[in-house]
VODOFI-825240 format. One record per residue (C-alpha): residue in one letter; x, y, z; residue number from 1. Coordinates in Angstrom, 3 decimals, m for minus. Example, Ala and Ser with C-alpha at 12.3 -4.5 7.8 and 13.67 -1.06 7.14 Angstrom:
+------+----------+----------+----------+-------+
: zalo :       px :       py :       pz : fikol :
+------+----------+----------+----------+-------+
:    A :   12.300 :   m4.500 :    7.800 :     1 :
:    S :   13.670 :   m1.060 :    7.140 :     2 :
+------+----------+----------+----------+-------+
This chain:
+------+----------+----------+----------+-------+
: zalo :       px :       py :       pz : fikol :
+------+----------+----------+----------+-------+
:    X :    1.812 :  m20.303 :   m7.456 :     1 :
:    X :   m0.740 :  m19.882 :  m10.221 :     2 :
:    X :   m4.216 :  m18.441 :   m9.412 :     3 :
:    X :   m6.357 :  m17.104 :  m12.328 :     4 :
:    X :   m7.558 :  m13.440 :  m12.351 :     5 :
:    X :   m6.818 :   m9.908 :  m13.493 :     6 :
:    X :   m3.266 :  m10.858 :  m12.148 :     7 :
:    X :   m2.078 :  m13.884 :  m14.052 :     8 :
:    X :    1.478 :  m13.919 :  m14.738 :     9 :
:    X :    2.694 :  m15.179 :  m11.087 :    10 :
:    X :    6.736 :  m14.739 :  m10.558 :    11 :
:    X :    8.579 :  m15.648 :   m7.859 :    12 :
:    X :   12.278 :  m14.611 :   m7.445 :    13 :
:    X :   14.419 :  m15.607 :   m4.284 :    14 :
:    X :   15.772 :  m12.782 :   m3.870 :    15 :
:    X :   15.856 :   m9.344 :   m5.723 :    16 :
:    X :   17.230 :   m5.638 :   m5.064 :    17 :
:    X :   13.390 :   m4.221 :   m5.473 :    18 :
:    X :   10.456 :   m5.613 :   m7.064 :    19 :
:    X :    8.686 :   m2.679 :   m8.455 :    20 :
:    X :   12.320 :   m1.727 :   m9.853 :    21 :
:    X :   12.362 :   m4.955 :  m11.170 :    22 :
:    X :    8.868 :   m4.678 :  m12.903 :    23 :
:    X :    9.369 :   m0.842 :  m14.073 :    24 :
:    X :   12.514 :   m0.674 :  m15.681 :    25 :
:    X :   12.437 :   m4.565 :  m17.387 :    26 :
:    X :    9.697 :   m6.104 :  m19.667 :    27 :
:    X :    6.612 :   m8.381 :  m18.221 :    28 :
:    X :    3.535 :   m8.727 :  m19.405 :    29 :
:    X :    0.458 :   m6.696 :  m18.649 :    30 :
:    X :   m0.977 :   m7.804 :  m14.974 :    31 :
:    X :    2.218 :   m9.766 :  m13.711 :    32 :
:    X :    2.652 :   m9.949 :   m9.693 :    33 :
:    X :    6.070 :  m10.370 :   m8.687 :    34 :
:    X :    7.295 :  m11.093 :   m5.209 :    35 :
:    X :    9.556 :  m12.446 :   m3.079 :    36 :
:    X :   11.044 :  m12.859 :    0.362 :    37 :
:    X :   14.117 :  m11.250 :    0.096 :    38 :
:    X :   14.278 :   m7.932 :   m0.811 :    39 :
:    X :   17.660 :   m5.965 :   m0.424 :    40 :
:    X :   17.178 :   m2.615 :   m1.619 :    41 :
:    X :   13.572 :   m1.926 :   m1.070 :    42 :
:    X :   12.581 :    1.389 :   m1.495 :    43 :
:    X :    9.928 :    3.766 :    0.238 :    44 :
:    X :    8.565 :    7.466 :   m0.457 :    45 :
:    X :   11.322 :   10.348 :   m0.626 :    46 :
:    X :   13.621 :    7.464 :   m1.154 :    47 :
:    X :   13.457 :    6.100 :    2.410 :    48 :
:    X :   14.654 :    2.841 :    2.607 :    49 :
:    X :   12.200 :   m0.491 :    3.340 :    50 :
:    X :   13.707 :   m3.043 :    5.022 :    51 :
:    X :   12.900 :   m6.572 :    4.053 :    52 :
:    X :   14.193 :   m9.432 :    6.240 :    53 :
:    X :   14.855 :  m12.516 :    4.741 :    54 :
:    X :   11.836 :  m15.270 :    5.043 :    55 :
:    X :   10.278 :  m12.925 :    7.209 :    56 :
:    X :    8.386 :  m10.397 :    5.365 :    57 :
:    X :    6.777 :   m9.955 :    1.836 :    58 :
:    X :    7.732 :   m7.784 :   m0.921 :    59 :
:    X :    4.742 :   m8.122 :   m3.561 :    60 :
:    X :    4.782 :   m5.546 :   m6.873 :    61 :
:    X :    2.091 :   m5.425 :   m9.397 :    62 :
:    X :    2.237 :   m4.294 :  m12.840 :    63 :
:    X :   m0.313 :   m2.935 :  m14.950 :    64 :
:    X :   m0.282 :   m1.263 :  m18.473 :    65 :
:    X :   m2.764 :    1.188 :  m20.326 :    66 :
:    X :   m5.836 :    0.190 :  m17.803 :    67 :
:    X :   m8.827 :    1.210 :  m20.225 :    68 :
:    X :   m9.571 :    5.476 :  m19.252 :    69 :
:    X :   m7.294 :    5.638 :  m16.451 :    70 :
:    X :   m5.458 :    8.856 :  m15.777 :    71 :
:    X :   m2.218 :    8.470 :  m14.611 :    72 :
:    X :   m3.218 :   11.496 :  m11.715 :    73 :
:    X :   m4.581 :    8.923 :   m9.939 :    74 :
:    X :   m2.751 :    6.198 :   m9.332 :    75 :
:    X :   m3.724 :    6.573 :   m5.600 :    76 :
:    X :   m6.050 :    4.325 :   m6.341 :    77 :
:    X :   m3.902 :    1.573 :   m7.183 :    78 :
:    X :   m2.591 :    2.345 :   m4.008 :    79 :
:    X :   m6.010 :    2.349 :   m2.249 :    80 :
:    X :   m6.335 :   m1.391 :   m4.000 :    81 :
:    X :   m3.065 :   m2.833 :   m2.599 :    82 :
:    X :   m3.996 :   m1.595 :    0.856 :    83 :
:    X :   m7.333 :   m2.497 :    0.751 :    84 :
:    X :   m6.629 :   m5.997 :   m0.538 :    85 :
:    X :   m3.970 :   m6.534 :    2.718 :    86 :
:    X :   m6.303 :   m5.467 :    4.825 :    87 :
:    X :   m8.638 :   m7.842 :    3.838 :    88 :
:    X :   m6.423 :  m10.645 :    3.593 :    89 :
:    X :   m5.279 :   m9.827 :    7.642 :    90 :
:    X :   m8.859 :   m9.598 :    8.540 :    91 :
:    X :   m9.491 :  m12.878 :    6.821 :    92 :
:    X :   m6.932 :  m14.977 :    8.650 :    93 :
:    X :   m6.845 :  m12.941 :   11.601 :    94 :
:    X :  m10.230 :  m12.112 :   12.528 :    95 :
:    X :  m11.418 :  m15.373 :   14.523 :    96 :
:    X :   m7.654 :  m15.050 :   16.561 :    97 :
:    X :   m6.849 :  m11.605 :   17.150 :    98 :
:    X :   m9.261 :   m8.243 :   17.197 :    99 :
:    X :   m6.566 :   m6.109 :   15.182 :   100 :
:    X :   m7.052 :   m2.269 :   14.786 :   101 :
:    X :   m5.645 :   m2.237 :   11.304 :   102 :
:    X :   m5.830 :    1.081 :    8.984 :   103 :
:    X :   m4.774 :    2.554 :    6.031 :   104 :
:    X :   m2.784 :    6.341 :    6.970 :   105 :
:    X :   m2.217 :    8.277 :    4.340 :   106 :
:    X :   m1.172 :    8.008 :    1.844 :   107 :
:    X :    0.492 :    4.678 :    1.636 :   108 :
:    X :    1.052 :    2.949 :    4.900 :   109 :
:    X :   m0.900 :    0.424 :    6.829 :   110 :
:    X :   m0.887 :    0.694 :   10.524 :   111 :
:    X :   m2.007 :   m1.244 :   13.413 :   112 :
:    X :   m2.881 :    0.701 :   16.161 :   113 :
:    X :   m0.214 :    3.418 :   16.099 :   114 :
:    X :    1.983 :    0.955 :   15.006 :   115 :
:    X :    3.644 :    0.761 :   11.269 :   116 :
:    X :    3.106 :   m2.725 :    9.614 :   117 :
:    X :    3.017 :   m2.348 :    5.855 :   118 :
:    X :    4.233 :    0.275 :    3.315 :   119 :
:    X :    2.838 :    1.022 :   m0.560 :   120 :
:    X :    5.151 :    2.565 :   m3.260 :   121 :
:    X :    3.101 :    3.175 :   m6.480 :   122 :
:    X :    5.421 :    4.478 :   m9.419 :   123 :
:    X :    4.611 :    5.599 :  m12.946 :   124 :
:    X :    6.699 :    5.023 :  m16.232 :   125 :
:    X :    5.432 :    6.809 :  m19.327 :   126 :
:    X :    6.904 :    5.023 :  m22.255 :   127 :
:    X :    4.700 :    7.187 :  m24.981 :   128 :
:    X :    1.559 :    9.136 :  m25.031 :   129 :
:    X :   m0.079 :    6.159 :  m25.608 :   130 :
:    X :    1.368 :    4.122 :  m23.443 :   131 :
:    X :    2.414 :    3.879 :  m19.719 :   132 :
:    X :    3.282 :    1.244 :  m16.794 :   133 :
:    X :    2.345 :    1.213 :  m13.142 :   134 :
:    X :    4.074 :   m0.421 :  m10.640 :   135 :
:    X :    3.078 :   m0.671 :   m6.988 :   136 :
:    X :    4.490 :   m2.449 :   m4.234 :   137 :
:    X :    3.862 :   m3.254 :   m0.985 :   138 :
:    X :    6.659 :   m4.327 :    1.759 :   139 :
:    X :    4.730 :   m6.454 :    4.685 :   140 :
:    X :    6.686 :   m6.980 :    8.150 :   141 :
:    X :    4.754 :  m10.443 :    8.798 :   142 :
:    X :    7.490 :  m12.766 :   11.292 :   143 :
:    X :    9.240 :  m10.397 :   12.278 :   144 :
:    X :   10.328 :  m10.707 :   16.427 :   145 :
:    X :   11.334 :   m7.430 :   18.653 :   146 :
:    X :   14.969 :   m7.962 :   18.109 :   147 :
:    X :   14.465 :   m7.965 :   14.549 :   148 :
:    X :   12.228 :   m4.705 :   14.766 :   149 :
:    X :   15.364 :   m2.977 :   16.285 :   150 :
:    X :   16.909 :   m2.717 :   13.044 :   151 :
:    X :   13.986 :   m0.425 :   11.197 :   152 :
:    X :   13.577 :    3.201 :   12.245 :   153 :
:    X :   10.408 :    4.616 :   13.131 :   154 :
:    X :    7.635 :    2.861 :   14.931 :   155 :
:    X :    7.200 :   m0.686 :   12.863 :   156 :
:    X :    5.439 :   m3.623 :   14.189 :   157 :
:    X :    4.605 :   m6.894 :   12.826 :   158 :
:    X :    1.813 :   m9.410 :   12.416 :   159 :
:    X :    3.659 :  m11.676 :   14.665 :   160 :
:    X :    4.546 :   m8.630 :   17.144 :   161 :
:    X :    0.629 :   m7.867 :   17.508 :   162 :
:    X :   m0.628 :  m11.986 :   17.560 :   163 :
:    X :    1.703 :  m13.553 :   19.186 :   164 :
:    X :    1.133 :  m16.140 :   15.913 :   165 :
:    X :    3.551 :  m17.458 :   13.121 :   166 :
:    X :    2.077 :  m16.673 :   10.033 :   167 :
:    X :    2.982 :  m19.275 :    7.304 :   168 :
:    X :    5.085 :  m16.266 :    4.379 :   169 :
:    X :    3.660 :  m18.401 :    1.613 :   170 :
:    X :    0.196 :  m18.713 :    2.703 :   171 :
:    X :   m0.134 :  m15.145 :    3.217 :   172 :
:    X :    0.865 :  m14.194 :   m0.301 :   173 :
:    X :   m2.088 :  m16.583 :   m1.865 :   174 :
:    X :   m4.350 :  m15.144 :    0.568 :   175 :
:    X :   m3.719 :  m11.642 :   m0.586 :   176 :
:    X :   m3.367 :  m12.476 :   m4.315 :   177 :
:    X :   m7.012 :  m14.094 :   m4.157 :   178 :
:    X :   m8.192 :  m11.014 :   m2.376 :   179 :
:    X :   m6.486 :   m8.884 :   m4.910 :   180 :
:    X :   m7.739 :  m10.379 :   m8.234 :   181 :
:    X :  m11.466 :  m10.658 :   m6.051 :   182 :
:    X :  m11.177 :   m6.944 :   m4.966 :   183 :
:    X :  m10.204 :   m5.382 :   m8.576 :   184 :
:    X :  m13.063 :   m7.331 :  m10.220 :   185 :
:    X :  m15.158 :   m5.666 :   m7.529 :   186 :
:    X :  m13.781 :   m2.283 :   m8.417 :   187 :
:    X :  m13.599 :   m2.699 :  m12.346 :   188 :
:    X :  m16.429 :   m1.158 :  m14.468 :   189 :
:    X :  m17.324 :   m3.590 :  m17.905 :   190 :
:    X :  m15.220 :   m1.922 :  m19.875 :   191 :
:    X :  m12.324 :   m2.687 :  m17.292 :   192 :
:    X :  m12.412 :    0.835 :  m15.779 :   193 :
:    X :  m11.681 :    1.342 :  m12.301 :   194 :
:    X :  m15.091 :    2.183 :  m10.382 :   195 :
:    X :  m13.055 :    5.390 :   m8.304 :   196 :
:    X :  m15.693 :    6.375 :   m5.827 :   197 :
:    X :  m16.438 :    2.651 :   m4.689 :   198 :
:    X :  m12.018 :    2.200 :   m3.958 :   199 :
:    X :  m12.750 :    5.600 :   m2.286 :   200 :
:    X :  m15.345 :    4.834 :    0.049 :   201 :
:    X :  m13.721 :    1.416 :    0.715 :   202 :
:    X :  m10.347 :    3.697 :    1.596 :   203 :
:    X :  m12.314 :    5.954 :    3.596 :   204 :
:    X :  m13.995 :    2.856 :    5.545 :   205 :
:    X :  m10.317 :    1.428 :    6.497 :   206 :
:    X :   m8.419 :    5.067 :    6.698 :   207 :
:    X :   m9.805 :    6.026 :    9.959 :   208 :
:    X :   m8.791 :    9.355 :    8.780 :   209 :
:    X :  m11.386 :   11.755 :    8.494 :   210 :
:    X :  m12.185 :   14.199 :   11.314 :   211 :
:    X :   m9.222 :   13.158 :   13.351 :   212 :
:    X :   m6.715 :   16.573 :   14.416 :   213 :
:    X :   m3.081 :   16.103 :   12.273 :   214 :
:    X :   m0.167 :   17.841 :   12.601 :   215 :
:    X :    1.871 :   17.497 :    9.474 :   216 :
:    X :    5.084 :   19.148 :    8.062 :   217 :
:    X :    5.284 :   21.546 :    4.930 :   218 :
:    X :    7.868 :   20.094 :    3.040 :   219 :
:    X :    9.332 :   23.449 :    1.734 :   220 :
:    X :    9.851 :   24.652 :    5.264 :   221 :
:    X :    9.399 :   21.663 :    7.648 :   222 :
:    X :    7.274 :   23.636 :    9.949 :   223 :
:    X :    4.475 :   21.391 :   11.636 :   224 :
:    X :    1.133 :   22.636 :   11.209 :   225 :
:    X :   m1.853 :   21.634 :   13.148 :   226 :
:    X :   m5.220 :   20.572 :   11.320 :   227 :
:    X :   m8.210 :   18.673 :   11.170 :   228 :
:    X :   m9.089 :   16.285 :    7.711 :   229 :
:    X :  m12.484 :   16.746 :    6.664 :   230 :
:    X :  m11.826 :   14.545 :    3.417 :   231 :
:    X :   m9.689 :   12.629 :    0.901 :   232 :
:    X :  m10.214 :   14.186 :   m2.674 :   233 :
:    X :  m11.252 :   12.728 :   m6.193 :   234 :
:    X :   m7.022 :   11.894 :   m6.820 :   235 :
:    X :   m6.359 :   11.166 :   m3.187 :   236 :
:    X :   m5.176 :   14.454 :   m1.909 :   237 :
:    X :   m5.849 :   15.069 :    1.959 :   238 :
:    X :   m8.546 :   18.023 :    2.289 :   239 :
:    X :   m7.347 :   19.931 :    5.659 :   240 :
:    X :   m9.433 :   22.448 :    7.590 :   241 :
:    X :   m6.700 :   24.904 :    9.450 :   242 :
:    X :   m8.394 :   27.180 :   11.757 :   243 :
:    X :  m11.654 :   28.522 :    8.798 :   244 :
:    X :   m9.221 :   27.614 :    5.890 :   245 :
:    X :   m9.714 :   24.344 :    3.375 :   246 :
:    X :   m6.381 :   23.723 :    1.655 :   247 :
:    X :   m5.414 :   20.777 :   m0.037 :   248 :
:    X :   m1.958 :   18.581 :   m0.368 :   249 :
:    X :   m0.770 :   16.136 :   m2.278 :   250 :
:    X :    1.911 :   14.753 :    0.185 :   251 :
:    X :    3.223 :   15.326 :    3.297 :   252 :
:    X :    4.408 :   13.651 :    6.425 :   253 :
:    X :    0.737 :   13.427 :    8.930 :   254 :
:    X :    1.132 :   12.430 :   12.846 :   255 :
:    X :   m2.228 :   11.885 :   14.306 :   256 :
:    X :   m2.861 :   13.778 :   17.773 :   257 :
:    X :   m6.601 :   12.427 :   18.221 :   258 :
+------+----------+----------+----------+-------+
């Protein structure tokens, strides 16, 4: 595959332990994509494990280096890119099948319905104070069938769970590569700065989030508290209203209620 873009250094391995490993801790160029469809040891937030089965679902890592002003607090937009971008690709080939009610939950999964479909792990490497590397993947359940949904813990679904339709692996990754290279020149500034409040507003248009009731866990304690989100901050932290109290986090497990 070789599509020109911001992303154009295309690699495709058969099968690999983890891509973003693979594209933090080895040498690529600036804007490489690297994916496959066979990923062993795929990894998720807190170190959760992703499962990939073989020809069945995508695991697709970008890489970037030293984008021009970016601070590396917010690489939640790169996150917001890679789930915007897969949105947009299902809605694309989807849209004139299936009605899907696909959204982003924060802060890095894709859902349909109430459903788990896709998840995004974005990862920083500072190599000096000059320079730094961003990886961030995203693991994509696409042929999965119901036996083969037994095996992942959780709630997970698939694209071929929720159509009913085959969805050619290969296909799929052009499709979302072309939406990816389109979106980022949408969201790039001229002097190849990311344009933050337009990702924002695009995440807040697919999150579905805002004003729904949560009840989420405090990771120091694991008690579940119950709030309402009133917004998603400028470096994607969740803005909660609990009871007449704002308070902001930067990460947490979130189960909506309604």
């Amino acid at each position: 595959m070789n599509k020109k873009g911001f992303f154009n250094n295309i690699i495709y391995i058969e099968s690999i332990d983890s891509t973003n490993s693979e594209l933090l801790e080895k040498e690529y160029p600036d804007r490489t994509v690297l994916y496959t469809f066979n990923q062993t040891a795929g990894r998720g937030r807190f170190e959760r494990k992703w499962i990939n089965l073989k020809d069945k679902a995508l695991a697709f890592s970008i890489l970037i280096k030293n984008l021009n002003n970016f601070e590396l607090s917010k690489t939640f937009y790169i996150t917001s890119i890679l789930a915007i971008s897969c949105i947009d690709t299902i809605k694309d080939i989807f849209n004139n099948k299936k009605k899907l009610n696909i959204w982003i939950k924060w802060p890095n999964d894709i859902y349909i319905n109430n459903k788990k479909l896709a998840g995004i792990l974005t990862e920083t490497k500072v190599i000096n104070e000059n320079s730094y590397k961003i990886t961030s993947g995203i693991g994509i359940n696409i042929n999965l069938d119901s036996n083969d949904i037994k095996q992942i813990e959780g709630s997970p679904t698939s694209l071929f769970i929720e159509t009913g339709i085959l969805t050619e692996i290969q296909g799929f990754t052009i499709k979302l590569l072309e939406k990816l290279n389109s979106n980022i020149a949408i969201f790039l500034e001229n002097d190849n700065s990311l344009n933050y409040n337009l990702i924002k507003d695009k995440w807040k248009e697919y999150s579905q989030l805002i004003g729904k009731n949560i009840i989420f866990k405090l990771n120091e304690n694991n008690k579940l508290i119950e709030a309402k989100v009133i917004d998603i901050d400028d470096i994607g932290h969740i803005v909660l209203k609990i009871k007449n109290n704002k308070l902001i986090f930067s990460d947490s497990d979130i189960k909506i209620i309604f």
